[in-house]
C-alpha positions as CSV (number, residue, x, y, z in Angstrom):
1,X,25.9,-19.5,-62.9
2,X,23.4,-17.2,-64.7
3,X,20.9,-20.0,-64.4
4,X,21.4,-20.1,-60.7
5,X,21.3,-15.9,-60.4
6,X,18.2,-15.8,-62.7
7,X,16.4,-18.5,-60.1
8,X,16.9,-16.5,-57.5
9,X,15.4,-13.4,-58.8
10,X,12.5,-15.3,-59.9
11,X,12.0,-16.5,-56.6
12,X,12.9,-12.9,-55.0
13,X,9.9,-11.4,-57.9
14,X,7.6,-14.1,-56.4
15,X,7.9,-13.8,-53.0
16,X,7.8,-9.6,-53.6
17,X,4.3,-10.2,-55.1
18,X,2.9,-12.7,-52.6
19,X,4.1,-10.2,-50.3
20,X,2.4,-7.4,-51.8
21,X,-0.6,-9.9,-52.3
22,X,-0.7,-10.5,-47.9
23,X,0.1,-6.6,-47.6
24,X,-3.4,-5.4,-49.8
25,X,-5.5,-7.8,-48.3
26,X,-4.9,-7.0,-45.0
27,X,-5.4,-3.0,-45.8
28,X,-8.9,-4.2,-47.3
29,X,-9.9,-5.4,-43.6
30,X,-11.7,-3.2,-41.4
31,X,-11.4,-3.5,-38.0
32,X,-13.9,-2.1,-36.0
33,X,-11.6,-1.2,-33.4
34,X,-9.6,1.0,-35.4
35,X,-12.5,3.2,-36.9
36,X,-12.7,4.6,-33.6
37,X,-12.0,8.5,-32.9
38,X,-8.7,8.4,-31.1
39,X,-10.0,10.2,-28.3
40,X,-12.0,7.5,-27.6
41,X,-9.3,5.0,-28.0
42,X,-7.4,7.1,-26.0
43,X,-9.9,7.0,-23.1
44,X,-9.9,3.6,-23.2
45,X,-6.3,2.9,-23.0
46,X,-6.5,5.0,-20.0
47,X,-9.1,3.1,-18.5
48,X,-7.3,-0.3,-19.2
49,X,-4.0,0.6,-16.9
50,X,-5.4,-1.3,-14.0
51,X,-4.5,-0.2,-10.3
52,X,-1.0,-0.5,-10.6
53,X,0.5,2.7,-9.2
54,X,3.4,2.8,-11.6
55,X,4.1,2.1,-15.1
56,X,7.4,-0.1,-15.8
57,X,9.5,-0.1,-18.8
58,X,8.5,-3.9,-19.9
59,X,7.1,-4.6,-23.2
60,X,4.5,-6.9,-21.6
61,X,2.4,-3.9,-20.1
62,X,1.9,-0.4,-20.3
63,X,2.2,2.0,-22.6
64,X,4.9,-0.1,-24.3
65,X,2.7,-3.2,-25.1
66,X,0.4,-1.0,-26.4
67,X,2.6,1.0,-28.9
68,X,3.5,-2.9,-30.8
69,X,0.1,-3.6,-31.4
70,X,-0.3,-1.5,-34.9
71,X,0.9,2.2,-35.8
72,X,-2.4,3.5,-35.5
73,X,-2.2,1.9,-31.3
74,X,1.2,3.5,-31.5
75,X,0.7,7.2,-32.3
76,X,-2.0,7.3,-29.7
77,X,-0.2,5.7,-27.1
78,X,3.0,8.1,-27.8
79,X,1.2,11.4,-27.9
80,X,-1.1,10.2,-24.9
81,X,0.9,12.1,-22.2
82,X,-1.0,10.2,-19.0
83,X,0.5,7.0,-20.2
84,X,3.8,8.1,-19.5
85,X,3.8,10.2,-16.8
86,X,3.8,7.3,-13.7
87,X,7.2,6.0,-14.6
88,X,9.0,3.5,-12.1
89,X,12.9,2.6,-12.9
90,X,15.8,0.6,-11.4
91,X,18.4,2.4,-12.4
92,X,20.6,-1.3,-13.2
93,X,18.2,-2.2,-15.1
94,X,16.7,0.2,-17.0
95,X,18.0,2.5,-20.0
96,X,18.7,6.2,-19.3
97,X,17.4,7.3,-23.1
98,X,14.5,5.6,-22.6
99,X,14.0,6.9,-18.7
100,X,14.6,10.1,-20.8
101,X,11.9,9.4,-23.4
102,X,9.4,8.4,-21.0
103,X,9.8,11.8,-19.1
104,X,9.8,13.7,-22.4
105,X,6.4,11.6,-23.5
106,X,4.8,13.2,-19.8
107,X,4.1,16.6,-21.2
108,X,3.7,18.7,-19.1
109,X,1.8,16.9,-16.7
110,X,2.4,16.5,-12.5
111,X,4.9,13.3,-12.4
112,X,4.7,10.0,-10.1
113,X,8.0,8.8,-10.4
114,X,9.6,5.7,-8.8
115,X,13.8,5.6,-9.1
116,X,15.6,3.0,-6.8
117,X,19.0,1.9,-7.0
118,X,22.3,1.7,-4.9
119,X,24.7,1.8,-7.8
120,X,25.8,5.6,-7.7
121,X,27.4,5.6,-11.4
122,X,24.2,3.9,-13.3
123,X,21.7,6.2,-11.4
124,X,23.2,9.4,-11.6
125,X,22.3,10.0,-15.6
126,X,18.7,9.3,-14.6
127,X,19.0,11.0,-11.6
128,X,19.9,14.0,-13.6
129,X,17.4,13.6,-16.3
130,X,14.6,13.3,-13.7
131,X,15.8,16.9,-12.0
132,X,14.9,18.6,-15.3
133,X,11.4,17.6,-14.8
134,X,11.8,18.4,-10.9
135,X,9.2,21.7,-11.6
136,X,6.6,18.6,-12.5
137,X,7.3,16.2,-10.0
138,X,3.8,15.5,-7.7
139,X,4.5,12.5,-6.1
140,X,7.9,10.9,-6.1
141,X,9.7,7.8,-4.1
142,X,13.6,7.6,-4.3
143,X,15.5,5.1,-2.4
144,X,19.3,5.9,-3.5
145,X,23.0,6.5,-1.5
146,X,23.4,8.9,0.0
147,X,25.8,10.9,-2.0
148,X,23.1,10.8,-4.7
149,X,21.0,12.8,-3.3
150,X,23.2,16.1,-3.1
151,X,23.1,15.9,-6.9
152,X,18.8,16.1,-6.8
153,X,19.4,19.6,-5.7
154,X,17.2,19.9,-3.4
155,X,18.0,22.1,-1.4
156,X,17.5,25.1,-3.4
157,X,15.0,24.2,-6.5
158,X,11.7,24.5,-6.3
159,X,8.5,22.1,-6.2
160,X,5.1,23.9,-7.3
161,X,3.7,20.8,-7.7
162,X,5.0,18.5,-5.3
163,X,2.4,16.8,-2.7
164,X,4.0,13.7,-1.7
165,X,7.9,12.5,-1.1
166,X,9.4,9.1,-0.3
167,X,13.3,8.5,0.9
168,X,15.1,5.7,1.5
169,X,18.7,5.7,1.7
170,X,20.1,2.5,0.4
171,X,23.1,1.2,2.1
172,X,25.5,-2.0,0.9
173,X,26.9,-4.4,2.8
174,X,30.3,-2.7,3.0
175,X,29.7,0.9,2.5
176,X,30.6,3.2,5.8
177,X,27.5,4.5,7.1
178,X,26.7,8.2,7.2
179,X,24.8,9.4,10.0
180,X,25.6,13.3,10.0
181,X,24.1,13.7,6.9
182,X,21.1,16.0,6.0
183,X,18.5,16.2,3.2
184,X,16.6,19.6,2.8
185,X,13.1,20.5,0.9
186,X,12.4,24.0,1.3
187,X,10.1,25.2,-1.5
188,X,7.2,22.6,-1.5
189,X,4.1,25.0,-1.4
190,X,1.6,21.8,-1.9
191,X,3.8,19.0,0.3
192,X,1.7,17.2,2.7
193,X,2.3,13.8,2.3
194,X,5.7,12.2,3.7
195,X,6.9,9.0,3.9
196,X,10.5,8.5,5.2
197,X,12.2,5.0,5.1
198,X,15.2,3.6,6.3
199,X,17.5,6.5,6.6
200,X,20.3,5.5,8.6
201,X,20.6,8.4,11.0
202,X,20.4,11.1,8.4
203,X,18.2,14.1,9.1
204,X,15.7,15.4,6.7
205,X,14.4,19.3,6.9
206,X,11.1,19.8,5.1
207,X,8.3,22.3,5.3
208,X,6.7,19.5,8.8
209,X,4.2,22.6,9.4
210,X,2.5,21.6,5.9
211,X,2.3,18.0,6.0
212,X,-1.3,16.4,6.7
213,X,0.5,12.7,6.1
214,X,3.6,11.6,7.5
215,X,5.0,8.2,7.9
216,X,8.3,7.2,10.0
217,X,9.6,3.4,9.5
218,X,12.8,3.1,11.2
219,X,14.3,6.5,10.8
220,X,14.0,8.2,14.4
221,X,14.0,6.9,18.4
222,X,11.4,7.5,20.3
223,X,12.6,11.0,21.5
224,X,13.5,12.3,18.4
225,X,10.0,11.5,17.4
226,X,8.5,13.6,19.2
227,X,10.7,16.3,18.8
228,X,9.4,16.1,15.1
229,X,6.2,15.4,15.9
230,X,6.0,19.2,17.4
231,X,6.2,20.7,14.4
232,X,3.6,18.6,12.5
233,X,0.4,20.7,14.3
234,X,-1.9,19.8,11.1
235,X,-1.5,16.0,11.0
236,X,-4.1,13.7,10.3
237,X,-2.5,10.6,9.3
238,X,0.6,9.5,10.9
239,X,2.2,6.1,10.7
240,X,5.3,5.7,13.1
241,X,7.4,2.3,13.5
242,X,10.6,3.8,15.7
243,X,13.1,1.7,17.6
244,X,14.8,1.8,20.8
245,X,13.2,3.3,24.4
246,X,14.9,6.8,25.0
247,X,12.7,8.4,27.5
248,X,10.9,10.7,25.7
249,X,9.9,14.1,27.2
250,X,8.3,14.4,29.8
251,X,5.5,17.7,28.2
252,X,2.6,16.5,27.0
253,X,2.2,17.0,22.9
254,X,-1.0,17.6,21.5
255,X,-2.2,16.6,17.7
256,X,-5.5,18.4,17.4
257,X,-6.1,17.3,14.0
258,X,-4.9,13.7,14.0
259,X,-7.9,11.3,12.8
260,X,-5.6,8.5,11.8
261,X,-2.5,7.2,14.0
262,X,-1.0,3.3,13.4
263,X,2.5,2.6,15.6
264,X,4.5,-0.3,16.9
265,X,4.1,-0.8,20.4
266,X,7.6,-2.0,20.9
267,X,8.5,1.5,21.4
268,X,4.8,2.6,23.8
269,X,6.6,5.4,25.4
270,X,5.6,7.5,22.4
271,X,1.7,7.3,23.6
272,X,2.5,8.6,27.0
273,X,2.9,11.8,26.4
274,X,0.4,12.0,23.4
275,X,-3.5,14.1,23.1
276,X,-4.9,13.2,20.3
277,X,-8.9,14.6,20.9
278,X,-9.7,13.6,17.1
279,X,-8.4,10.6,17.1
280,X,-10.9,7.8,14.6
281,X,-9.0,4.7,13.8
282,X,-5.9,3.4,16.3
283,X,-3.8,0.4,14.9
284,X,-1.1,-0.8,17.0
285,X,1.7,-4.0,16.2
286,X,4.6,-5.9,17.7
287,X,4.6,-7.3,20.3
288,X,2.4,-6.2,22.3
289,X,3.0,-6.7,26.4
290,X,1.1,-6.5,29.5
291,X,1.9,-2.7,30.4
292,X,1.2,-1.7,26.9
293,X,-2.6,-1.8,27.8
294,X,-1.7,0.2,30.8
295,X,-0.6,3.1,28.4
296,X,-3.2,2.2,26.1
297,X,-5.8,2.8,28.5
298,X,-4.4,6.0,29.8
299,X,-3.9,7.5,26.5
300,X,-7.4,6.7,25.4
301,X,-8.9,8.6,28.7
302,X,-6.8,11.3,28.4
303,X,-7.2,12.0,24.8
304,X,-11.0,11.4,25.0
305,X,-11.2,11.1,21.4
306,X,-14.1,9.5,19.1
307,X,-12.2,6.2,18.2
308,X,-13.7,3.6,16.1
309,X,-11.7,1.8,14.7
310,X,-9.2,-0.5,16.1
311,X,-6.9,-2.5,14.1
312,X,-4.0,-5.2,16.1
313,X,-0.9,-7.2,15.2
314,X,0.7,-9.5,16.2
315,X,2.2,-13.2,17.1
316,X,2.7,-13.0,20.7
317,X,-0.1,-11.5,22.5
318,X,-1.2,-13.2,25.9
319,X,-4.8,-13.9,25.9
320,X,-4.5,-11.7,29.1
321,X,-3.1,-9.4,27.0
322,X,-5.1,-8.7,24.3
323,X,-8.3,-8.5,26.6
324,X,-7.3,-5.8,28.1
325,X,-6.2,-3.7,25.2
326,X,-9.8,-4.5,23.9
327,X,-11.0,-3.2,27.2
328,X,-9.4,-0.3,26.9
329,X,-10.9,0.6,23.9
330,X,-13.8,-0.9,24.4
331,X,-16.9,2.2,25.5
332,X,-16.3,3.6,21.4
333,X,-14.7,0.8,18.9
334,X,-17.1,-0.3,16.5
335,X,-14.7,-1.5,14.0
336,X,-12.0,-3.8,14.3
337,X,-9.8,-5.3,12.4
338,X,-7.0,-8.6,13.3
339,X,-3.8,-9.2,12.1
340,X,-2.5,-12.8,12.9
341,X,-3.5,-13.5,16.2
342,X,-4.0,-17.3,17.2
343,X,-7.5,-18.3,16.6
344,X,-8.4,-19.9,19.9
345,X,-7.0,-16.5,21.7
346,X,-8.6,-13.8,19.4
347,X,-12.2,-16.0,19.5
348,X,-11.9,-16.7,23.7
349,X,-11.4,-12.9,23.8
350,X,-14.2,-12.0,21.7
351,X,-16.7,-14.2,23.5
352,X,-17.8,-11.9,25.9
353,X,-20.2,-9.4,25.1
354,X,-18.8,-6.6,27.7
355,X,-15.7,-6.5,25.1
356,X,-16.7,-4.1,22.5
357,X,-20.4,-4.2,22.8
358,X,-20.4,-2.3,20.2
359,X,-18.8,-3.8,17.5
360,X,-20.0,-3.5,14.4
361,X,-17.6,-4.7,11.6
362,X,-15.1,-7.6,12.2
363,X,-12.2,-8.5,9.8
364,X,-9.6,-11.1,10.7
365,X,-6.8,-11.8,8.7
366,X,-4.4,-15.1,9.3
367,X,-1.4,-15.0,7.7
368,X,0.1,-17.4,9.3
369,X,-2.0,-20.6,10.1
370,X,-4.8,-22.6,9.3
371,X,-8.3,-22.8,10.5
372,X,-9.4,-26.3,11.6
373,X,-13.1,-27.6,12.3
374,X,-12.9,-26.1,16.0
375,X,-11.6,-23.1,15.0
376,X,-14.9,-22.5,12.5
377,X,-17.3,-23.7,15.0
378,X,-15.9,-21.3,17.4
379,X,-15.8,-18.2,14.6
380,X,-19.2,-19.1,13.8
381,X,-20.8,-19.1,17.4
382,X,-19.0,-15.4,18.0
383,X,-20.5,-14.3,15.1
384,X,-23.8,-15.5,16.0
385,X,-23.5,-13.7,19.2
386,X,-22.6,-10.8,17.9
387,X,-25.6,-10.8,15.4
388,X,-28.4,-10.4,17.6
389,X,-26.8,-9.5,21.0
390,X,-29.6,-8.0,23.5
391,X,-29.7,-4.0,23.9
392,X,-28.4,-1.8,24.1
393,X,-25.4,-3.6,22.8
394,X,-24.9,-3.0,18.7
395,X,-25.8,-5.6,16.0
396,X,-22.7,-7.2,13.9
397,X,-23.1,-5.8,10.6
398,X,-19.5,-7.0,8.5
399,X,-18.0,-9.8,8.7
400,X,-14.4,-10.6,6.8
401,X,-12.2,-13.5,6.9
402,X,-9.0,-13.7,4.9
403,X,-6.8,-17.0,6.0
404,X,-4.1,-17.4,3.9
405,X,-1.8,-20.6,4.4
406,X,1.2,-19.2,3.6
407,X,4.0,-20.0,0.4
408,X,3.8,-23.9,0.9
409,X,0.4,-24.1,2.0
410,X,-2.1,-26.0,0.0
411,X,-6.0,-25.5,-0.5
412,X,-6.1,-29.1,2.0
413,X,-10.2,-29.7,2.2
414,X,-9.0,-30.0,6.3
415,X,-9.0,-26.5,6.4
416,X,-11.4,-25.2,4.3
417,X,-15.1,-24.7,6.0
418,X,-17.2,-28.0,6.0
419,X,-20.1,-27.8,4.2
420,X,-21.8,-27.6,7.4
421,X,-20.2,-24.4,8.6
422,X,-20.7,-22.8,5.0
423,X,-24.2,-23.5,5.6
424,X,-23.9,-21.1,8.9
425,X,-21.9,-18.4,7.0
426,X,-24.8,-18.3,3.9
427,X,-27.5,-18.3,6.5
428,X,-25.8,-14.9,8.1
429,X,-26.1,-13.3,5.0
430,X,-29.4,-14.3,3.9
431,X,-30.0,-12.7,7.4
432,X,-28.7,-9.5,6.0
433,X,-24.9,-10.0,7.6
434,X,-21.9,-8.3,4.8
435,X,-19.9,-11.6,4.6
436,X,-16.7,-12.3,2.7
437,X,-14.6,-16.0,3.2
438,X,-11.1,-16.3,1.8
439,X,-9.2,-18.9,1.6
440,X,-5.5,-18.8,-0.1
441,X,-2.9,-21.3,-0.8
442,X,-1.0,-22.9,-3.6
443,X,-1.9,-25.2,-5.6
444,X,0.2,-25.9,-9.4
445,X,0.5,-21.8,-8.8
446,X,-0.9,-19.7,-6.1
447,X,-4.4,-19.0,-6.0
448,X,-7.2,-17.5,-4.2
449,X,-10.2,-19.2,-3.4
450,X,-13.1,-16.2,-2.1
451,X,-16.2,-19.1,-0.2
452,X,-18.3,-16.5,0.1
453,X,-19.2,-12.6,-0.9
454,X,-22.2,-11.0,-0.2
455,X,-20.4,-7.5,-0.1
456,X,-17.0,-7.4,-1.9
457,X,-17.8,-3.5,-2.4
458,X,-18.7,-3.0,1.2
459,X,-15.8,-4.9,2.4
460,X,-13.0,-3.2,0.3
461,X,-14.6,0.0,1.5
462,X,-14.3,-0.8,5.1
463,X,-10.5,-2.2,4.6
464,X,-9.1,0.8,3.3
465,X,-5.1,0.3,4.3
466,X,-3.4,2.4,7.1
C-alpha cells in the first residue's frame, strides 16, 4: 500500500513540474498582440463588432467570445462599457444575473436593448432589472403580454435619453385577447422614432407631436390612422401597413414635412385624403389593383410633391396595372426600385420610353423566380434603351439585379446569365453604367453568387431600406 501511495505522488510531483515547465514557457512568449496599449485594443474590439445591431448572450460572439480569449482580452472587454451596452435577450432563454451583468457592464452609457418573450413569469425579473436602467434607455424594442407592460412603469418615469421605441404585444394561442388596453409614454424629451407592431387593439399615448419616424404594421384601420396621423405634424418618415377599409374622413390631412412614406395599398383609402408637398421617395405593396392607380394619380397631382423615388411590391399586378401606376408617377421618378414582379410584365412595362423618361437608377429584386435566357435578353435590351435614350429623356446611370431562387433553389447554369449576356452587362459598365448581378441559391449551404460589381458602394448607397 505505501508503495502504491508513494507512486502516486511521484507521478502527482512530476506532472506538477511539467506543468510548471508548460506554464514558464508560455509566460516567456511575447505576443505582439498583447503589447498593445489597451486603448488601442479596445478600439479595435469595437471596430470588430460587425453590423449586427444587437449583442447576444452566446459565447460564440460578442463581448463574451472575446472575454475567453486570455485575461488580458478579458479585463478590456469587461471594463469596455460599449461592448455591453446593445444587449438583446429572450427572456426563456437567457439568465436574469447575467441580463443583470450585462446592464451593469453598460456604464452609464444610452442603452439599445432587445427583450422579447411571452412567458410573463421568466420575463418579469428582467423586465424589472432593465427599468433600473430605464433613465439610460435610447433605443429599445419589447415585444411582451400585455400585463407585462404595466410593470415597465411607464407611465410615469422618465426617458432623457430615449429616441426610439418598439412594441409588440405578444399573444398565445389561447390567451383572451385584450383590446381596451393602453400603453402611455409621457416624458420622452428626445422620442422621435416609433415603431409599433402587432398590438392587438391596444392603444398607445406618446408624445406623436415629437416623432420625426413612425411606423404602423397592423396596429390601426384605416380611420384610426388618420386620426393619429393628425397629431404627427413633423413626420418625415412614415411606414404604414393597416387593414381593413373603414372610410376614412372625409378632411383632407396635410404632412408638410414628410420626405419618406411606404404603405400597403390594400388599404388605398388612406392616400385619398393625403397632401404630402415634400414628399421624395413613395413605396407602395400588396396587391395592387386597377383603381389603386386612380388614387395614385390623384394623390400625386394634388400633393405636387418632388418625388423620386418609386419603390413596388408585389405578385399580382396586371401588366395593365402596373403601367399606369408608373404613369402616374412618371413626369418626376428617377429612381425605382422592384420587388417580385414577373419578369416578362415588369420588362414589357419598361419598354417604352414615355414611362419614366427619366429614370435614372433601376434595381429589381426577384424573390421568387428564376431568370431564363428570354428573360436576360429582354433585361438587357431595356437597359440598352435606357442607356442612351434620345433627349431630352435622362441617361440610365444604376443598374441592380438581385434574383434569388428561393430555399430549395439551386445555382442551375439554366438560370444564371450565358456567357453571352455577361458579355452585354461588362460592356455597360466599361461604358460607364453602376452594375451589380446577383444570383442566390443553395448549394451544400446557401450561398451568394455576386456576376458582376462595378459599384457595390454606389449600389448600397442607393438601396438604403424603407
Amino acid at each position: 500500500m505505501a508503495c502504491v501511495f508513494g507512486c502516486r505522488n511521484w507521478m502527482i510531483a512530476v506532472l506538477t513540474a511539467e506543468r510548471q515547465k508548460l506554464q514558464t514557457e508560455s509566460d516567456a512568449i511575447v505576443y505582439p498582440i498583447l503589447s498593445l496599449a489597451p486603448e488601442i485594443t479596445t478600439e479595435i474590439f469595437l471596430r470588430c463588432r460587425g453590423s449586427e445591431t444587437y449583442s447576444r448572450p452566446y459565447t460564440s460572439k460578442g463581448p463574451l467570445l472575446l472575454a475567453q480569449i486570455c485575461h488580458q482580452w478579458r479585463q478590456i472587454a469587461i471594463h469596455t462599457p460599449e461592448l455591453w451596452r446593445c444587449p438583446q435577450f429572450n427572456a426563456i432563454s437567457s439568465s436574469v444575473d447575467l441580463f443583470k451583468l450585462w446592464l451593469d457592464r453598460s456604464g452609464n452609457l444610452p442603452l439599445t436593448i432587445s427583450l422579447q418573450s411571452w412567458d410573463t413569469a421568466q420575463a418579469s425579473s428582467m423586465i424589472e432589472a432593465s427599468t433600473i436602467h430605464s433613465h439610460h434607455w435610447q433605443d429599445v424594442n419589447f415585444s411582451l403580454p400585455l400585463t407585462l407592460y404595466p410593470t415597465l412603469g411607464l407611465v410615469n418615469a422618465s426617458f432623457p435619453m430615449l429616441r426610439k421605441i418598439t412594441l409588440n404585444i405578444i399573444q398565445r394561442g389561447g390567451d383572451q385577447i385584450v383590446t381596451d388596453g393602453v400603453i402611455v409614454i409621457r416624458n420622452a424629451p428626445l422620442l422621435r422614432n416609433a415603431h409599433l407592431g402587432t398590438l392587438w387593439g391596444v392603444k398607445v399615448d406618446i408624445p406623436w407631436s415629437q416623432l420625426t419616424s413612425l411606423t404602423l404594421r397592423e396596429t390601426v384601420n384605416v380611420a384610426d390612422c388618420l386620426t393619429l396621423l393628425r397629431g404627427c405634424t413633423d413626420l418625415v418618415k412614415l411606414v404604414v401597413s393597416i387593414f381593413g377599409q373603414t372610410p376614412p374622413h372625409k378632411d383632407s390631412l396635410v404632412l408638410p414635412a414628410l420626405e419618406s412614406f411606404h404603405c400597403n395599398l390594400m388599404a388605398a383609402l388612406i392616400l385619398e385624403p393625403l397632401t404630402l408637398p415634400r414628399l421624395q421617395r413613395l413605396g407602395i405593396t400588396e396587391s395592387v389593383q386597377p383603381q389603386h392607380a386612380v388614387v395614385l394619380k390623384n394623390f400625386i397631382r394634388r400633393s405636387s410633391c418632388p418625388l423620386y423615388a418609386l419603390s413596388i411590391s408585389g405578385y399580382n399586378i396586371a401588366p395593365e396595372t402596373l403601367t399606369a401606376c408608373l404613369i402616374a408617377v412618371s413626369d418626376s421618378v428617377s429612381d425605382l426600385d422592384v420587388h417580385d414582379l414577373p419578369p416578362a410584365q415588369l420588362l414589357a412595362a419598361l419598354e417604352p420610353m414615355e414611362i419614366l423618361p427619366h429614370l435614372k437608377i433601376l434595381r429589381i429584386h426577384f424573390k421568387r423566380g428564376r431568370l431564363s435566357e428570354t428573360d436576360y435578353r429582354d433585361l438587357i435590351d431595356v437597359v440598352h434603351m435606357r442607356l442612351s435614350p434620345p433627349p431630352p429623356r435622362g441617361c440610365l446611370e444604376g443598374f441592380a439585379l438581385y434574383s434569388d431562387m428561393g430555399p430549395t433553389g439551386l445555382l442551375n447554369p439554366y438560370y444564371m446569365p450565358t456567357v453571352s449576356a455577361m458579355a452585354r452587362f461588362r460592356a455597360f459598365a466599361a461604358a460607364g453604367l453602376k452594375i451589380k448581378l446577383t444570383i442566390a441559391g443553395r448549394q451544400a449551404t446557401h450561398s451568394t453568387h455576386v456576376a458582376l460589381d462595378s459599384s457595390s458602394e454606389l449600389y448600397m448607397c442607393l438601396a438604403a431600406p424603407w
